[in-house]
N, CA, C and O atoms as CSV, one atom per row, in Angstrom:
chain,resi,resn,atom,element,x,y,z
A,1,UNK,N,N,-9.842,-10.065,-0.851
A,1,UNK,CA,C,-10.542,-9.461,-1.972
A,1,UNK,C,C,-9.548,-8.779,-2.896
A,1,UNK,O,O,-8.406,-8.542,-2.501
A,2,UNK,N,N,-9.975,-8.443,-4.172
A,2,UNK,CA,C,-9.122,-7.949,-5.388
A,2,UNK,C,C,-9.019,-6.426,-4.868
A,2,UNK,O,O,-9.381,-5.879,-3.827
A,3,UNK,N,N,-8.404,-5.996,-5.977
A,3,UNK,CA,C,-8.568,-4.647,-6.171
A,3,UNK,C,C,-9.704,-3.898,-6.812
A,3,UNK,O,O,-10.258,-2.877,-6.405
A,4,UNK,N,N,-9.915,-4.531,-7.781
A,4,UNK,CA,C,-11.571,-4.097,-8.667
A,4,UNK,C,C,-12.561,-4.162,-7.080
A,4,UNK,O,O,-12.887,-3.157,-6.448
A,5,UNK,N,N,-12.925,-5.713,-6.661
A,5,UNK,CA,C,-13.747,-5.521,-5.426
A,5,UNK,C,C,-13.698,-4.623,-4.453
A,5,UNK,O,O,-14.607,-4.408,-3.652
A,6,UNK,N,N,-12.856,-4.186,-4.485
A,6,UNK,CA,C,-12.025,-2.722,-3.172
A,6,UNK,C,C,-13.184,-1.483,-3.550
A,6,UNK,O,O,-14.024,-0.833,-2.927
A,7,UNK,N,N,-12.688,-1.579,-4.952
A,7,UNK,CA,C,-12.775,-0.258,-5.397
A,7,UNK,C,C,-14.155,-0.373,-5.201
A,7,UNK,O,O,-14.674,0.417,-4.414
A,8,UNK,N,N,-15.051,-1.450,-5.932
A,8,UNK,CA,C,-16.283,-1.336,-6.109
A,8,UNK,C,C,-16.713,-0.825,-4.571
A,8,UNK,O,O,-17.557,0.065,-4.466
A,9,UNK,N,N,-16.142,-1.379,-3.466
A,9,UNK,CA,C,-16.851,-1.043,-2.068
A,9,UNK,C,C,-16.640,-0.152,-1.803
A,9,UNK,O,O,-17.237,0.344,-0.847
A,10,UNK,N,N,-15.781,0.477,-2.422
A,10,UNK,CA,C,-15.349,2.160,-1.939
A,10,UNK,C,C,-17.123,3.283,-2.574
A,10,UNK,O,O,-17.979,4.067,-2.165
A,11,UNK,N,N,-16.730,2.640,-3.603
A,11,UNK,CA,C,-17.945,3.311,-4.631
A,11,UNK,C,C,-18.991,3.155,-4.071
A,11,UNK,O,O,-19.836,4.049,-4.088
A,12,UNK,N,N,-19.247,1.677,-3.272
A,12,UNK,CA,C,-20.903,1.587,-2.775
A,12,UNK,C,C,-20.666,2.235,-1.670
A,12,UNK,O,O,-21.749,2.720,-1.340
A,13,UNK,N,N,-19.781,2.551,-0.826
A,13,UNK,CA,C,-19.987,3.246,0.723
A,13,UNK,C,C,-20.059,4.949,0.214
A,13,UNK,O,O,-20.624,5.675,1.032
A,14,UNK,N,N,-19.553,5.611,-1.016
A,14,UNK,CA,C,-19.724,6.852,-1.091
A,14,UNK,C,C,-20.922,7.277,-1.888
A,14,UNK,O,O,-21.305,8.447,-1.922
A,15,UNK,N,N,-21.772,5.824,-2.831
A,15,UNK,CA,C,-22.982,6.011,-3.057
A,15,UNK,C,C,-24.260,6.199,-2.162
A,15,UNK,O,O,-25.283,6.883,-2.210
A,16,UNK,N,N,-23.486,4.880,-0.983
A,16,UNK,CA,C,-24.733,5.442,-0.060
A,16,UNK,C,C,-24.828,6.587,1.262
A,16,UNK,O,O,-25.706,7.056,1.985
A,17,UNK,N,N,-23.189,6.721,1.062
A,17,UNK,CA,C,-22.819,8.013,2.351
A,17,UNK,C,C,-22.935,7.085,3.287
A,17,UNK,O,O,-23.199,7.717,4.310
A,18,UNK,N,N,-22.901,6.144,3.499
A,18,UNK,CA,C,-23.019,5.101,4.687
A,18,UNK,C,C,-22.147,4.037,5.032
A,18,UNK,O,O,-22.997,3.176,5.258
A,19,UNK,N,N,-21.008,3.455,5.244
A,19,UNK,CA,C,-20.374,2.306,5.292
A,19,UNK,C,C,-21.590,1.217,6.257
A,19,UNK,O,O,-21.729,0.044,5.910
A,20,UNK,N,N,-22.245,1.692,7.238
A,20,UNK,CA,C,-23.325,1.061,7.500
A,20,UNK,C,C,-24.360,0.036,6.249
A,20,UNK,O,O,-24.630,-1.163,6.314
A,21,UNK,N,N,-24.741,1.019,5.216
A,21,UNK,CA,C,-25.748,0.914,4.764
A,21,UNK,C,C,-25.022,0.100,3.618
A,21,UNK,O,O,-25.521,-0.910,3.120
A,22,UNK,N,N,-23.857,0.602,3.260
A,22,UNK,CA,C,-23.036,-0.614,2.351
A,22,UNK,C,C,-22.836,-1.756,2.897
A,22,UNK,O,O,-23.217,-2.730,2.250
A,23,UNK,N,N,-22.318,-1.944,3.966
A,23,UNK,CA,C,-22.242,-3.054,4.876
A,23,UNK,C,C,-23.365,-4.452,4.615
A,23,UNK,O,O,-23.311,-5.679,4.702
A,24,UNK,N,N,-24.337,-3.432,4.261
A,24,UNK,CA,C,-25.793,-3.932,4.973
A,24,UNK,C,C,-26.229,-4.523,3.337
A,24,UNK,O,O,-26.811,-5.603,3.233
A,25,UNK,N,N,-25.902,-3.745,2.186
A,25,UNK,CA,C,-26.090,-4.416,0.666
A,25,UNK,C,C,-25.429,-5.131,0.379
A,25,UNK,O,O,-25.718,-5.593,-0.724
A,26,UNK,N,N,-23.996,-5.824,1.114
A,26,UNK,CA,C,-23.216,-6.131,0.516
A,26,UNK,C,C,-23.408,-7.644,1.216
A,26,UNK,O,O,-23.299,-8.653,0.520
A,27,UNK,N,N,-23.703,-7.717,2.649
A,27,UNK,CA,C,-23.973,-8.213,3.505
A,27,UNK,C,C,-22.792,-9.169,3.983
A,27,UNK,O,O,-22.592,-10.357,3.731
A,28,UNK,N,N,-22.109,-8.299,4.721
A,28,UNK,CA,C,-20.631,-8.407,5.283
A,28,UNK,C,C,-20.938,-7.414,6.290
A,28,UNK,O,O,-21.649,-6.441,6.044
A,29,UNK,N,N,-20.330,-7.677,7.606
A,29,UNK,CA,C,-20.233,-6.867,8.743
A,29,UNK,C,C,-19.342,-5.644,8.472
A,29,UNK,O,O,-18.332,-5.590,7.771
A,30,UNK,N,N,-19.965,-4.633,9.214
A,30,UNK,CA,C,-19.853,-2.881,9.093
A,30,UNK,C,C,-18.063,-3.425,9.618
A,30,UNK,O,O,-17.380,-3.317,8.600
A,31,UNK,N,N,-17.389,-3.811,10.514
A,31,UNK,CA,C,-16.595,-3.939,10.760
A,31,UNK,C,C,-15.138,-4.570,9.461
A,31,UNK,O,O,-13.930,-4.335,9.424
A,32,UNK,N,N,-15.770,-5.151,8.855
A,32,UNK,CA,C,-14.680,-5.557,7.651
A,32,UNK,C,C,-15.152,-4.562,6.371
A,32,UNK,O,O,-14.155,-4.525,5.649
A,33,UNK,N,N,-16.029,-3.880,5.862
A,33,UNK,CA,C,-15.806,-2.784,5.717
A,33,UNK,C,C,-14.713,-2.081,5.779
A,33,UNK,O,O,-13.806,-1.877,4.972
A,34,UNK,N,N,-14.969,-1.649,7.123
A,34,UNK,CA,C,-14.385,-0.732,7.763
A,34,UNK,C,C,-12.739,-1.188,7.203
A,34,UNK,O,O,-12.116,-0.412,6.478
A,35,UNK,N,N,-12.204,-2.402,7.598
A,35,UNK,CA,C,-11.242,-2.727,7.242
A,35,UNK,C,C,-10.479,-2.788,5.949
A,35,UNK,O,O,-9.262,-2.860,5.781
A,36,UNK,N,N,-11.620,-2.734,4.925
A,36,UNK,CA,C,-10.965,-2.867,3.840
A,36,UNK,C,C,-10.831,-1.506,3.378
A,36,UNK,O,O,-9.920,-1.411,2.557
A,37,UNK,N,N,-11.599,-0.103,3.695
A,37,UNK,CA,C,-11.478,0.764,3.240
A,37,UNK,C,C,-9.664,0.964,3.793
A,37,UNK,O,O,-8.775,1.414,3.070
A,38,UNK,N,N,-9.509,0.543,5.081
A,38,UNK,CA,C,-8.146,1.112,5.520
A,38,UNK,C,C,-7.162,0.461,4.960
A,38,UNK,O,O,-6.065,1.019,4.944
A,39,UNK,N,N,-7.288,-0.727,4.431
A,39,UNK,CA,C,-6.627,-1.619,3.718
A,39,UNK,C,C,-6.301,-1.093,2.278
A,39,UNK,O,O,-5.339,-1.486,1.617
A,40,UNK,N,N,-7.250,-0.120,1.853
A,40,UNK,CA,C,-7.462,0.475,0.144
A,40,UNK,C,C,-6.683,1.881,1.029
A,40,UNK,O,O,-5.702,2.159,0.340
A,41,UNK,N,N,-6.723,2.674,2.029
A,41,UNK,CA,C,-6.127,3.957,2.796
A,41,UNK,C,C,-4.520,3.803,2.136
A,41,UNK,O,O,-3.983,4.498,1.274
A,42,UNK,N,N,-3.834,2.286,3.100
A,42,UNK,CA,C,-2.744,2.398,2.979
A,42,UNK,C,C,-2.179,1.805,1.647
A,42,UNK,O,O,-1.016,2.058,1.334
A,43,UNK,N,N,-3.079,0.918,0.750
A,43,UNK,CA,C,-2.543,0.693,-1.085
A,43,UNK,C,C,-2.185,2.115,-1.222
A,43,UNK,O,O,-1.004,2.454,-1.287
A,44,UNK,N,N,-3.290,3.079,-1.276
A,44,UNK,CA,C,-2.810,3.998,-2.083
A,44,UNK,C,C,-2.332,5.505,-1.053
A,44,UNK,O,O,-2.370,6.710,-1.300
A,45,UNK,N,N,-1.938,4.789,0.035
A,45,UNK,CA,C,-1.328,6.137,0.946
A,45,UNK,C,C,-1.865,7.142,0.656
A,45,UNK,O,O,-1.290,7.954,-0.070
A,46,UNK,N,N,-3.376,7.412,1.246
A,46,UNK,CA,C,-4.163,8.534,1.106
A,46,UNK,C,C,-5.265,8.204,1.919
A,46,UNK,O,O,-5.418,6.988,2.031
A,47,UNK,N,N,-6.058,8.881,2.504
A,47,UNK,CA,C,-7.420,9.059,3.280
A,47,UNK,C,C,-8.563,9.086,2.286
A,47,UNK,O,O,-8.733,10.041,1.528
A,48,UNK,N,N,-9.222,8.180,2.304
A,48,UNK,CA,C,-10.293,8.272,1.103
A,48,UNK,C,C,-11.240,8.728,1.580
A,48,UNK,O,O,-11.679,9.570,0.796
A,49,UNK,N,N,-12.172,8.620,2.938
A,49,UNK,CA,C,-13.500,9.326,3.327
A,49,UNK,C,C,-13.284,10.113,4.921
A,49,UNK,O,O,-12.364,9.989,5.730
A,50,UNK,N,N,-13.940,10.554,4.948
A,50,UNK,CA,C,-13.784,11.340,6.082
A,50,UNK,C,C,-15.350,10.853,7.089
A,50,UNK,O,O,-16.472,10.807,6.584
A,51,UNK,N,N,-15.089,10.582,8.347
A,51,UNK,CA,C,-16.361,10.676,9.265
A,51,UNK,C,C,-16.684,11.717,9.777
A,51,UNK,O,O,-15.928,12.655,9.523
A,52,UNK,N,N,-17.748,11.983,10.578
A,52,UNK,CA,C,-17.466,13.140,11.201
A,52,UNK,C,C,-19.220,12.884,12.360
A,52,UNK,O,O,-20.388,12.961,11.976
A,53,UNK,N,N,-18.756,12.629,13.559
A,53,UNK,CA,C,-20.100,12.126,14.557
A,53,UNK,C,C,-20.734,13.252,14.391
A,53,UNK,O,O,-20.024,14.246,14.239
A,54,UNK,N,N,-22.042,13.406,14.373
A,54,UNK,CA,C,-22.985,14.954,14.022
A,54,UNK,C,C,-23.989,14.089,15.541
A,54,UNK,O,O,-23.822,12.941,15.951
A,55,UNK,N,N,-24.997,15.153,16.075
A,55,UNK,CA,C,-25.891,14.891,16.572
A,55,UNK,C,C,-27.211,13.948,16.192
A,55,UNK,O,O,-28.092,13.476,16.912
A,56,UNK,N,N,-26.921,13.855,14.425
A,56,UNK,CA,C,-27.711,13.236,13.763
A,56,UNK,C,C,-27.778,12.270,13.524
A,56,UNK,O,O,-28.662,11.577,13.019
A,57,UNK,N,N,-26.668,12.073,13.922
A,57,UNK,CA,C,-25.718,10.352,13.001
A,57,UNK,C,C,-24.617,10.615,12.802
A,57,UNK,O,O,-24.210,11.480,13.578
A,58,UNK,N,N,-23.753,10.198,11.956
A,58,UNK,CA,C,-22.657,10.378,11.583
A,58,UNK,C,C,-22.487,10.216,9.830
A,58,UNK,O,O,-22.747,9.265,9.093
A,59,UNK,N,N,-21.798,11.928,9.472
A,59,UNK,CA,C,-22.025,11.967,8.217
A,59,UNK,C,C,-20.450,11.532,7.846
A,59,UNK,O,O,-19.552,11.350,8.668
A,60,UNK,N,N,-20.364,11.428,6.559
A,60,UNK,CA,C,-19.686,10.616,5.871
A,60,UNK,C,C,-19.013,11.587,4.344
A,60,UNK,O,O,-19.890,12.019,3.597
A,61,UNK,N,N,-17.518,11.887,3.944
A,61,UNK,CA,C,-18.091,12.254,2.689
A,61,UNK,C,C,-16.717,11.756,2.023
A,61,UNK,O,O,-15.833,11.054,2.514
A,62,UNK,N,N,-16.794,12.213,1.026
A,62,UNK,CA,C,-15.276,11.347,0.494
A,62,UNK,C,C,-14.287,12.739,0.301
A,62,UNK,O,O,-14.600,13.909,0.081
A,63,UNK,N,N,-13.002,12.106,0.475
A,63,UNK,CA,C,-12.098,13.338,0.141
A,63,UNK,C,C,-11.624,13.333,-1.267
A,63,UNK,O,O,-11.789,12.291,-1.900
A,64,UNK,N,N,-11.000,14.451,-1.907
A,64,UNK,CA,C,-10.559,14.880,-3.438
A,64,UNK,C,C,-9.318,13.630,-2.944
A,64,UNK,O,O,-8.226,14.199,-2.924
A,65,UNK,N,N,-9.238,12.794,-2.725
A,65,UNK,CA,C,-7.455,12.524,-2.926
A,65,UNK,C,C,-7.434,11.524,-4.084
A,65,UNK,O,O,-8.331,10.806,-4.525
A,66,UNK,N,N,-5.781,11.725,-4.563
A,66,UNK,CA,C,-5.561,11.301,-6.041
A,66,UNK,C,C,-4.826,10.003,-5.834
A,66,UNK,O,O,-3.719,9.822,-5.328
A,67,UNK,N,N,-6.360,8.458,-6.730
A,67,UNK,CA,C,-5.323,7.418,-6.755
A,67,UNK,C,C,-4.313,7.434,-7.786
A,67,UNK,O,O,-4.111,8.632,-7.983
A,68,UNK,N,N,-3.627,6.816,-8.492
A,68,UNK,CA,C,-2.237,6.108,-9.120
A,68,UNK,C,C,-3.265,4.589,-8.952
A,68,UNK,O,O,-3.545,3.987,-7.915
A,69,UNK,N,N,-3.583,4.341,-10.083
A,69,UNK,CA,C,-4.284,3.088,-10.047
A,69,UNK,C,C,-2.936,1.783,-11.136
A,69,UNK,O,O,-3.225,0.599,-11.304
C-alpha cells in the first residue's frame, strides 16, 4: 500500500477508536492492520496510537507525535 492509503487507515482506526472496527470497514484482517500501522510507526519513527487492555475492552487513543510528511 501507498502512503496516502497508510495515512487514510491511520485516520479510519483513530475515527473509530478501534483498529478492530477499522479492520472490519475496510475489510482486511485486524491483523494487517495492525501491521501497517507499525509499518507507518517505523516510516516516521514515532508511536502513533497507544492501547491500553481496560476491563471493558481495550481503549485506544492516538498520541500528539509529530509526522515530517
Amino acid at each position: 500500500m501507498g502512503q496516502i492509503e497508510d495515512l487514510r487507515l491511520f485516520a479510519l482506526v483513530v475515527e473509530n477508536r478501534s483498529i478492530s472496527k477499522a479492520a472490519g470497514k475496510l475489510r482486511i484482517a485486524k491483523s494487517a492492520v495492525n501491521r501497517r500501522l507499525s509499518l507507518l510507526e517505523e516510516r516516521y519513527g514515532s508511536h502513533l496510537i497507544e492501547t491500553a487492555a481496560l476491563e471493558s475492552g481495550t481503549s485506544l487513543k492516538p498520541l500528539n507525535a509529530r509526522l515530517d510528511l
